[in-house]
C-alpha atoms as one frame of an Amber mdcrd trajectory, in Angstrom:
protein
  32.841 -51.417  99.822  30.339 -50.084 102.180  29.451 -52.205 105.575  26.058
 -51.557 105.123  25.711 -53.852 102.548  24.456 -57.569 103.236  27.404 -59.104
 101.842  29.644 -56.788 103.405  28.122 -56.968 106.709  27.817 -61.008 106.659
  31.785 -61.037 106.358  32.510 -58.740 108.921  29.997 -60.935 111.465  31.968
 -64.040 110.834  35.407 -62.605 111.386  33.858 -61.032 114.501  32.351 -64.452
 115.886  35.602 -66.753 115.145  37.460 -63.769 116.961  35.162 -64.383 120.122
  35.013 -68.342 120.187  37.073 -69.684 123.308  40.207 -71.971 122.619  40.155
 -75.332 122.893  42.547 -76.644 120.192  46.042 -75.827 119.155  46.230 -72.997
 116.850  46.863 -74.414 113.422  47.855 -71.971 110.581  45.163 -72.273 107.626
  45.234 -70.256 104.604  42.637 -67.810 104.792  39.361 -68.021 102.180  37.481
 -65.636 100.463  35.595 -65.337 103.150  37.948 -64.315 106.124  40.273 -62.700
 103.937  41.702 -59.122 104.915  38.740 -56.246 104.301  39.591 -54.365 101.350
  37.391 -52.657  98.951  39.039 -53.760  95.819  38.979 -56.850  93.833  41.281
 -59.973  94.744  43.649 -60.358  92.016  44.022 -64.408  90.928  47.779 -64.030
  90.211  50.566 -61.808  91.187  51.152 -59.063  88.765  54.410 -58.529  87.070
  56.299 -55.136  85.297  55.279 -55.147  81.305  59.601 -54.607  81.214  62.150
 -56.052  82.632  64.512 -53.941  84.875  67.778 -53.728  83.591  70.789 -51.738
  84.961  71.422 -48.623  83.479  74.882 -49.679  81.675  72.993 -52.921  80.307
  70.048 -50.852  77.837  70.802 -50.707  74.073  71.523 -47.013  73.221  72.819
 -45.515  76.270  75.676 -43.207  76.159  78.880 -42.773  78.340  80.148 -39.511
  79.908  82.868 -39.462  77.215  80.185 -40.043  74.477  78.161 -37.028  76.004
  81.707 -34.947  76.031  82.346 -36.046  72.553  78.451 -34.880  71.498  78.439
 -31.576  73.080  82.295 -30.777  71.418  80.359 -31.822  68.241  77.038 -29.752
  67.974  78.111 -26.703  70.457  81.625 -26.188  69.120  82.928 -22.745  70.458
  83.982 -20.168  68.080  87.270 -19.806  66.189  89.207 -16.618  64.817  88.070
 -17.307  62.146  84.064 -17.355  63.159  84.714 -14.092  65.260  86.164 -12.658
  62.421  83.032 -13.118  60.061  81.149 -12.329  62.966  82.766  -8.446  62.968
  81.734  -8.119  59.877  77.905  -7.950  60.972  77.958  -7.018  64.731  78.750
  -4.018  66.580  81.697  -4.521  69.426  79.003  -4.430  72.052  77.319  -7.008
  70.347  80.178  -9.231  69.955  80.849  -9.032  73.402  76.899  -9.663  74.333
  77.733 -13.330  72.510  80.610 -13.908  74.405  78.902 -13.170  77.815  76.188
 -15.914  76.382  78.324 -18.397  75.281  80.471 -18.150  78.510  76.796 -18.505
  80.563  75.410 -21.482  79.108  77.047 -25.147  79.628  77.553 -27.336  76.695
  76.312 -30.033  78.947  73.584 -28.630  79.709  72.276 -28.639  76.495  73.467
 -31.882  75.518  71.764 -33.500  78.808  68.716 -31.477  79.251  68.135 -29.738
  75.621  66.743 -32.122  72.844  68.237 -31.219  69.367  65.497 -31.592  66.443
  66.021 -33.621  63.629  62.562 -33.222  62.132  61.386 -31.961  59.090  59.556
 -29.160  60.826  62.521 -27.922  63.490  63.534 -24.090  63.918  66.397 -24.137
  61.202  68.438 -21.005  63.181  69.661 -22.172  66.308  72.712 -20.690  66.697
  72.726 -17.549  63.580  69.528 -15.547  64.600  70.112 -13.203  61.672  67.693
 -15.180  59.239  64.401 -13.616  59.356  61.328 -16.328  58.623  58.619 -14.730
  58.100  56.415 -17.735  59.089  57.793 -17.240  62.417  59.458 -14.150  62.968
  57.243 -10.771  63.208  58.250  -8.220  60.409  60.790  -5.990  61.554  60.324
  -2.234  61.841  62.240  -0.438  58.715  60.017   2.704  59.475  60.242   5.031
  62.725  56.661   5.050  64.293  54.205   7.895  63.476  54.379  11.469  65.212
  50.976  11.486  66.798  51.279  15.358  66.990  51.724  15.625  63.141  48.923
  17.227  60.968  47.757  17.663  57.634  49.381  21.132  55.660  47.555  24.087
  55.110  47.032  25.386  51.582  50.353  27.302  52.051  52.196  24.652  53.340
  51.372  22.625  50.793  52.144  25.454  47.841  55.571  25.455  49.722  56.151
  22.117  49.771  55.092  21.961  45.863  56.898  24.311  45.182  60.403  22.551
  46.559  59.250  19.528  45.115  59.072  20.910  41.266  62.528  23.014  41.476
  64.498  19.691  41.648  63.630  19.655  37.944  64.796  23.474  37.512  68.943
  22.669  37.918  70.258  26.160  36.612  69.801  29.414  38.744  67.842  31.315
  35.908  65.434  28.344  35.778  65.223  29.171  40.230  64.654  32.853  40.078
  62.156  33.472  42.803  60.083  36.814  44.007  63.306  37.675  45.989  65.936
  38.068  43.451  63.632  40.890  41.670  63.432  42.925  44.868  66.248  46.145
  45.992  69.014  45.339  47.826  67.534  46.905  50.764  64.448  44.171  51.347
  67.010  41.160  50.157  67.533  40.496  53.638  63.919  41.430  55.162  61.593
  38.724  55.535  58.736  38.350  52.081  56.051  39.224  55.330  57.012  42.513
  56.483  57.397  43.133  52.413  55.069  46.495  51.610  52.211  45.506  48.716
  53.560  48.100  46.611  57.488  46.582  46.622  55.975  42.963  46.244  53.602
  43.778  43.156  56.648  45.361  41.530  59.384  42.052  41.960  56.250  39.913
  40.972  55.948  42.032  37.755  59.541  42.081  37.127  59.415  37.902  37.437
  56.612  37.638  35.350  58.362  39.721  32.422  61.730  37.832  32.838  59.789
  34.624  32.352  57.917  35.871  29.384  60.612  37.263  27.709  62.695  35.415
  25.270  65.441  34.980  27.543  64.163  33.791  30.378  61.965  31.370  27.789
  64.442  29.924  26.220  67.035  29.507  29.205  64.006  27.568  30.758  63.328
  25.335  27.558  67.021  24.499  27.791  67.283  23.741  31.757  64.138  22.287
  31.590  64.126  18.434  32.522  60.113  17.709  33.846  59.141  15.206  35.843
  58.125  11.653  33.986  56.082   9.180  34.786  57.252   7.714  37.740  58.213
  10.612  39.109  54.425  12.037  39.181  53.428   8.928  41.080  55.722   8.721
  43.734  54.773  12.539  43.907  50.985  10.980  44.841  51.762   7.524  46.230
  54.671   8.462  48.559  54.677  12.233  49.584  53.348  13.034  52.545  50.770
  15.648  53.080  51.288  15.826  56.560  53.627  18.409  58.128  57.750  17.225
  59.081  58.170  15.112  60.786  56.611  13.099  58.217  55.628   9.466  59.044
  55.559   6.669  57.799  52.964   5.393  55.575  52.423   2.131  57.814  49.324
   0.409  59.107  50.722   1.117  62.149  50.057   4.444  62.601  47.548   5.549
  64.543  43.832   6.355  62.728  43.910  10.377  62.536  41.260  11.809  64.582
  37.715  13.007  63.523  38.433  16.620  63.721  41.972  16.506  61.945  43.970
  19.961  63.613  44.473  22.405  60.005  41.660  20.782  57.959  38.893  21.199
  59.908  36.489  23.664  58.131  38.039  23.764  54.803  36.352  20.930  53.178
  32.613  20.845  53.546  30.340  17.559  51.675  28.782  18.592  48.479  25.041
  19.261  48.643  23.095  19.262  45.604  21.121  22.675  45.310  18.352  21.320
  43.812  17.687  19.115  47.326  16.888  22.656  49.294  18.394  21.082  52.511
  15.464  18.607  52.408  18.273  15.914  52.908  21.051  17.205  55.119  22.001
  12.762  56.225  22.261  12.367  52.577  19.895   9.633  52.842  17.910   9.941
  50.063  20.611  10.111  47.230  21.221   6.709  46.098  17.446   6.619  45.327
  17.551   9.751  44.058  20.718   8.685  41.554  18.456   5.053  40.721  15.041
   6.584  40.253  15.535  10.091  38.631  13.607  11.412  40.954  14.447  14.434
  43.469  14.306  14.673  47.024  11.509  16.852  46.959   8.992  14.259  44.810
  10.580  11.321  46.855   9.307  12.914  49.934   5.867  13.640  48.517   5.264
   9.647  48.102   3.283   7.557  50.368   6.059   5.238  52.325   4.497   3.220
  55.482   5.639  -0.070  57.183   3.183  -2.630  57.231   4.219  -5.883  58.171
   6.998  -5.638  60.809   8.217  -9.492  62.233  11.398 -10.140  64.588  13.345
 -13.599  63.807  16.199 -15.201  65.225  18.951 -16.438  63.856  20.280 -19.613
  65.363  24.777 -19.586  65.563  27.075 -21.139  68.032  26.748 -18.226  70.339
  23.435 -18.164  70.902  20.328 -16.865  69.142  20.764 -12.976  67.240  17.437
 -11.448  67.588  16.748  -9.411  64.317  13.714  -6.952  63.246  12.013  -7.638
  59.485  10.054  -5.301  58.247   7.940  -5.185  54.928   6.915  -1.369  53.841
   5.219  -0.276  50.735   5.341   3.082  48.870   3.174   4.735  45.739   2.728
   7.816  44.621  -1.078   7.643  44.077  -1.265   7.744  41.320  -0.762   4.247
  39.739   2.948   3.250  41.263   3.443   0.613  43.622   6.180  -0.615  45.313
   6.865  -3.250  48.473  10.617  -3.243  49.857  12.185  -5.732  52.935  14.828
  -4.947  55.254  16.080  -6.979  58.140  18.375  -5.654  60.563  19.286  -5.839
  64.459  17.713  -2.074  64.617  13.965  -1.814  63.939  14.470   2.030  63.442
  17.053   1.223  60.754  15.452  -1.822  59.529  12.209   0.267  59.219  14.638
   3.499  56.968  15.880   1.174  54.860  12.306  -1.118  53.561  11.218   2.426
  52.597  13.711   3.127  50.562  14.246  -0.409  48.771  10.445  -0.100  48.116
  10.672   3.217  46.430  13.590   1.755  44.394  10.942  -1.263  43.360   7.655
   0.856  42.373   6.188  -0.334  39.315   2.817   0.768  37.385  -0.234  -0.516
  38.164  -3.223  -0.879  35.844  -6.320   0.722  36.825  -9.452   1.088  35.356
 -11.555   4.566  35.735  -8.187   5.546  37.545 -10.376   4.097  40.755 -10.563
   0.394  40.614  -8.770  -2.788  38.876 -10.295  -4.895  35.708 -11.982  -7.683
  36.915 -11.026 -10.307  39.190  -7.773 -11.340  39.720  -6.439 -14.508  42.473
  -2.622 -14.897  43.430  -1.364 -17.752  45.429   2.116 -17.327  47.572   2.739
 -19.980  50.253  -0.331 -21.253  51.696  -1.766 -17.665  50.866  -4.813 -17.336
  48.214  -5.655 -13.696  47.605  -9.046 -12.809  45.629  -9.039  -9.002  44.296
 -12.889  -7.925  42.314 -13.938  -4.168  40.893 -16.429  -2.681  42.573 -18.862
   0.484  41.184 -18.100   4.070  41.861 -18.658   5.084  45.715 -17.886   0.991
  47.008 -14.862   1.888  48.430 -12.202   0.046  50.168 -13.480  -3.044  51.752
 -10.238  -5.151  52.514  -8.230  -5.782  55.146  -5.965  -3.358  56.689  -2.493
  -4.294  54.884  -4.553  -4.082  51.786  -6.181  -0.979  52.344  -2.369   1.195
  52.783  -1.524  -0.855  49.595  -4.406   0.492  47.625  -4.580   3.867  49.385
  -0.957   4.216  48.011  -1.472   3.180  44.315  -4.873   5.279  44.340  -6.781
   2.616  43.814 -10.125   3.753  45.987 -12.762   0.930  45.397 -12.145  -2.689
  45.638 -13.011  -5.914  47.346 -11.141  -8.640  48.398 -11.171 -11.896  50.090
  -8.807 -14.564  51.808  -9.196 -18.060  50.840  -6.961 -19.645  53.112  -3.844
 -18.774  54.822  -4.129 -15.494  56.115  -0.145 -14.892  56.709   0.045 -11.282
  56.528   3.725 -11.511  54.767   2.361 -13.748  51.889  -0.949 -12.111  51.814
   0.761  -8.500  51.101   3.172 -10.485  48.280   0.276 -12.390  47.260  -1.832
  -9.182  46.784   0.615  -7.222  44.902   1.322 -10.414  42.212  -2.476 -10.116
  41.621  -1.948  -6.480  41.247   1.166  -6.670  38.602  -1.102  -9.411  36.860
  -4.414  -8.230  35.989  -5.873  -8.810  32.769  -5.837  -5.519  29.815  -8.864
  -5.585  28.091  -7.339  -3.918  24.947  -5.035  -6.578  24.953  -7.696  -9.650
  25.054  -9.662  -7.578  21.821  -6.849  -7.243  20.284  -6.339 -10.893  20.452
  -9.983 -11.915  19.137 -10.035  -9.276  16.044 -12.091  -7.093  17.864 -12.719
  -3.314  18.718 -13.242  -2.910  21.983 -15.645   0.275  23.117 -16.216   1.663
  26.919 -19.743   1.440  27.171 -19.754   3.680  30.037 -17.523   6.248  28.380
 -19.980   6.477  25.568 -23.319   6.825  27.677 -22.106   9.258  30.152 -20.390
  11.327  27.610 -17.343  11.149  27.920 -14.688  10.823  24.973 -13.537   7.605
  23.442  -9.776   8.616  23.668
């Protein structure tokens, strides 16, 4: 309670004056008011408070256990270990380990546990406290049946790995005919010389002589009769569980180390496949998923006419703040009658940009034009609060639209046309909106057709041109 306060100071005045006053009668002992009580800054209580419980001595509570009872507990759940437990126990641990449980047991005090240690009795308690040789997954991490990886190992070299074929296929070659190798076709003299330091001459010779000792009749039908072949199973632990990698051979484990970029013994050998028909116009590869969707090749993909024309950023809104993203709307055409708008969003403009090209080469679709210059008639699309009005114009009107329109018709070759915006003019919806009315425009042949009627290009037939 601050003294600054009226009420606050008003007490402390009144104490102060009484305090001052002279004498005159014999002290007599009143009990003090509210109002010359002690200062204190909390509230006056109206009764004395009591304990919620009543204190008992400690031998008096319900439930409370003697030293003997504590004894008794502790010989009960810590029992030490009889011959016949140490016994079993020898059966799955090493001396050293045996005596590593001893030590333990010796360390830690039964009491102690029963005192200070709390013994679950819940459904969800450890259910090894004593036997740690139960594994729980839940709990426990997997243990490690596998050494860890050599990080120094690499992959074989195409000898290496004819080598290491070659071991692997003569466990299904038992006799020593069915074995015969280069060596046992060579003189006695080179027996004991290494195959390398082997002239050509001596090594053509012992290959010739294994080659006719296989082909003969013989050597055929010792090999049909040692002959076992692998099955099944044992072609696919060939694949699945053979390592290609050089001894000592690791593990196949997810923890082993991801090899590096440049793997040591494999660098060089294996190049990507490049089509020849690209002519290196596409060394990223980035054009061949279009190429495999469309039909088309690299070199006519590059001839079309891609552009961006509508590039946004938005934000998306999460719980770690706001991801700022680039959206970008690009159309491509070929000229020539094909149209085709693609959308890409991604944190990248650059890549956002790459990859609206390509969906909207993957969307072209034929557009109908009259005279190969202009559309029939007048078309109107609505998209959102976007009204788009496309009209024909005459030879030599051109392009009199706005500039998202204008790369739109410059790449369908559409060269004269008019347009107008009604009401929203959202360049996102007016580009859709303008590309609907494209796609929807009405075929004259279509509309004869429909009425019984033949339908004849004036203009065709007064300028002299054919009907056809």
């Amino acid at each position: 309670m601050s003294v600054a306060r009226p009420a606050a100071g008003r007490l402390l005045s009144r104490c102060a004056k009484r305090a001052a006053a002279p004498v005159r009668s014999p002290v007599v002992f009143r009990p003090c008011t509210a109002s010359c009580r002690a200062f204190h800054s909390s509230r006056s209580l109206a009764v004395r408070q009591r304990p919620r419980f009543n204190t008992t001595r400690l031998s008096e509570r319900d439930g409370m256990r003697t030293a003997d009872d504590f004894e008794s507990f502790a010989k009960e759940k810590f029992p030490e270990y009889t011959a016949a437990d140490k016994e079993e126990l020898r059966k799955h641990f090493s001396p050293e380990q045996i005596a590593a449980l001893e030590a333990a047991e010796a360390a830690v005090d039964p009491m102690d546990l029963t005192i200070q240690g709390r013994l679950r009795d819940d459904p969800y308690r450890l259910h090894y406290i004593d036997d740690m040789r139960d594994v729980q997954p839940v709990i426990d991490r997997r243990p490690r049946t596998k050494p860890a990886p050599d990080p120094n190992s690499r992959f074989m070299t195409e000898e290496e790995f004819s080598e290491d074929f070659i071991k692997w296929a003569e466990n299904f070659f038992p006799s020593k005919a069915a074995k015969m190798t280069i060596r046992d076709f060579v003189s006695d003299d080179l027996k004991n010389i290494p195959e390398k330091d082997w002239s050509p001459r001596a090594r053509e010779a012992a290959e010739r002589k294994l080659v006719q000792h296989l082909m003969s009749s013989e050597g055929q039908q010792k090999l049909n009769e040692d002959y076992e072949g692998p099955n099944d199973i044992d072609i696919l632990e060939y694949w699945l569980e053979r390592s290609a990698l050089i001894p000592p051979r690791p593990s196949n484990s997810a923890l082993a180390p991801a090899l590096p970029r440049k793997v040591p013994g494999v660098e060089g050998l294996y190049k990507r496949a490049i089509d020849s028909e690209d002519d290196s116009l596409d060394e990223t590869g980035e054009y061949q998923d279009v190429k495999k969707k469309t039909g088309l090749s690299v070199k006519q993909l590059k001839s079309l006419t891609v552009k961006s024309i509508v590039t946004r950023f938005v934000s998306q809104q999460t719980r770690l703040g706001k991801i700022r993203r680039a959206s970008v709307l690009a159309v491509a055409g070929n000229r020539d009658g094909w149209l085709g708008l693609g959308t890409a969003t991604s944190i990248e403009p650059a890549m956002a940009m790459t990859k609206a090209k390509l969906d909207a080469i993957k969307n072209m679709k034929p557009i109908r034009r009259y005279e190969n210059r202009t559309i029939y008639g007048t078309v109107e699309a609505k998209v959102g609060g976007s009204v788009v009005r496309i009209d024909a114009r005459p030879p030599g009107f051109g392009l009199r639209v706005p500039s998202t329109i204008f790369e739109m018709c410059r790449a369908a070759g559409i060269h004269d046309m008019a347009s107008k915006m009604l009401r929203s003019r959202n360049a996102l919806n007016v580009v859709k909106a303008t590309y609907e009315a494209l796609l929807k425009q009405p075929d004259p042949e279509e509309i004869a057709i429909g009425r019984g009627k033949k339908l004849v290009d004036v203009r065709k037939v007064y300028y002299g041109k054919s009907l056809c």
